[in-house]
N, C-alpha and C positions, 0 to 999 in steps of 0.2 A: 646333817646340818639343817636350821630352821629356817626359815625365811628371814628371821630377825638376826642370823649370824652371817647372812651375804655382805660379802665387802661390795661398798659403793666408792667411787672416787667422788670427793668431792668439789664443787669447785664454786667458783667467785663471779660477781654480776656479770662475768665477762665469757663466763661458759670455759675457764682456765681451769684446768686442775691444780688443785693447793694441797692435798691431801687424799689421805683414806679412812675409811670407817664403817662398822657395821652399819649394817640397814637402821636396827633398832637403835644405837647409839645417833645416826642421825635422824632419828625422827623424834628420839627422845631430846635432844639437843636444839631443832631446829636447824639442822646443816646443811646448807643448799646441796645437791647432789642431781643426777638425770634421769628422765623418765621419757616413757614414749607412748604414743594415744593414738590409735591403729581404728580407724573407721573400714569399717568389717560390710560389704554388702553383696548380700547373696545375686543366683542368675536372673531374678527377677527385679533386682536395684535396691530391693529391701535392708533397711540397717540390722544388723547382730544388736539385741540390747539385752540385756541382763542384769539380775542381782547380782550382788556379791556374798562370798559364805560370811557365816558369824562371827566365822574368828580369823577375820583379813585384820592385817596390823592397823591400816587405815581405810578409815571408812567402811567399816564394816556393814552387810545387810543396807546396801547404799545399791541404787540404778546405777547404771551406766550405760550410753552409748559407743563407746571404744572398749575396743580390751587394749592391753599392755603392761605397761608397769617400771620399775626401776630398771635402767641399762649397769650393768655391772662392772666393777670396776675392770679397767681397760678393753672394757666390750664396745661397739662402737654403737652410735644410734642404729643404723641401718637393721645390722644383726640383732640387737636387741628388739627393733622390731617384729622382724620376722620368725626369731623363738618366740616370743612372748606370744603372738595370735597363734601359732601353730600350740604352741603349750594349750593359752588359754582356749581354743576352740576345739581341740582334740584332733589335729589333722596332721597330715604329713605332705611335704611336696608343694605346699602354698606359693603363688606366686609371690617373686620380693616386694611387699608393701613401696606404694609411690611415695615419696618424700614429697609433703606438703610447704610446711612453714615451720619456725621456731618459736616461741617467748618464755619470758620468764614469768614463770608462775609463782605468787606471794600472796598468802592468804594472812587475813586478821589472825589467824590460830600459830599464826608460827611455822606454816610449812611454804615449804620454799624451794623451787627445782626448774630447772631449764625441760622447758616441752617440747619434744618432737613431736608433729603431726604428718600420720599417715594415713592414706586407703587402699585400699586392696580388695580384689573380688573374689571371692570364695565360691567355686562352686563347686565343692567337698561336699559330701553332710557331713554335718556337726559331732561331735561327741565332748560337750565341755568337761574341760578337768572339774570333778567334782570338790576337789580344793581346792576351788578361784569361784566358782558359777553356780551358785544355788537354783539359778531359775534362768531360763533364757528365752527368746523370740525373734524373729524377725519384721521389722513392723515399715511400713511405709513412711515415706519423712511426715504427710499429713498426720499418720498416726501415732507418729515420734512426738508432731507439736502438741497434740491433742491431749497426749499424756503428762506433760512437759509439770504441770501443777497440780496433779494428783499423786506424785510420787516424791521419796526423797533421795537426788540424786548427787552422785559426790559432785563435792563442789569443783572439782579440774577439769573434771569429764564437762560438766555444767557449762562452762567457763570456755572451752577449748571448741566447745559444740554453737556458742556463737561468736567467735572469731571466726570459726570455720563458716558458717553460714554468710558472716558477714565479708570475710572473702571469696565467696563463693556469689554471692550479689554484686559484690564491685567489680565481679568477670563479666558477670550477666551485662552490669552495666554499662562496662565499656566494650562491649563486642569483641572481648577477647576468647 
């Protein structure tokens, strides 16, 4: 089976399942379905960032700061997290990613998917599936910002990295 023949459930503004469908038929559709975005950082605090390979369905040869990916149909966020970094990182035994926050993610292009955000410490070493991760690093968040406009990163990952920041300021801010 390809990547492009996994069944996703799909579902409605409301994160409801209405349906099923391959991967490819909804991406080639536009059909809202679920995904999950796993901030990855090593014993030093460092983020996982990486490319992506050349022949990912979306966003191919794209940055990211998360790994993850589509939760499968009747797979749950949680699990779906915690295969998808242990997949994409090459590891076994990963602690269960912390559930962060939700949104729905809607781009100009037509894609469309409810986000789970997670983090998780890794202090594995690495071995990326070399059929997700062309390139990888561990970089400091300085070193994350720093990069942030030299590169081009998919736009979710993009997207989900300052919510995240920006929830992560309104902690700071209210002394939570």
């Amino acid at each position: 089976m390809t990547p492009a023949d996994e069944v996703l459930d799909i579902v409605d503004e409301n994160d409801t399942v209405v349906g099923q469908a391959t991967r490819g038929e909804a991406i080639a559709r536009g059909l809202r379905h679920r995904c999950v975005f796993v901030e990855v950082r090593d014993a030093e605090g460092r983020i996982f960032v990486h490319r992506r390979t050349a022949t990912k369905l979306v966003f191919p040869s794209h940055h990211d700061m998360f790994v993850g990916g589509v939760v499968g149909a009747g797979e749950s966020y949680d699990d779906a997290a915690l295969r998808e970094a242990e997949e994409e990182l090459g590891v076994s035994g990963l602690p269960r990613p912390e559930p962060l926050f939700t949104f729905l993610y809607a781009s100009a292009a037509g894609h469309s998917w409810w986000s789970y955000v997670y983090q998780v410490r890794c202090e594995l070493p690495v071995r990326p599936q070399p059929e997700e991760v062309a390139w990888h690093t561990f970089l400091t968040d300085a070193e994350l910002e720093r990069r942030l406009g030299d590169r081009t990163w998919v736009p979710d990952g993009l997207e989900t990295y300052h919510r995240l920041r920006a929830m992560r300021a309104g902690e700071a801010g209210s002394g939570a």
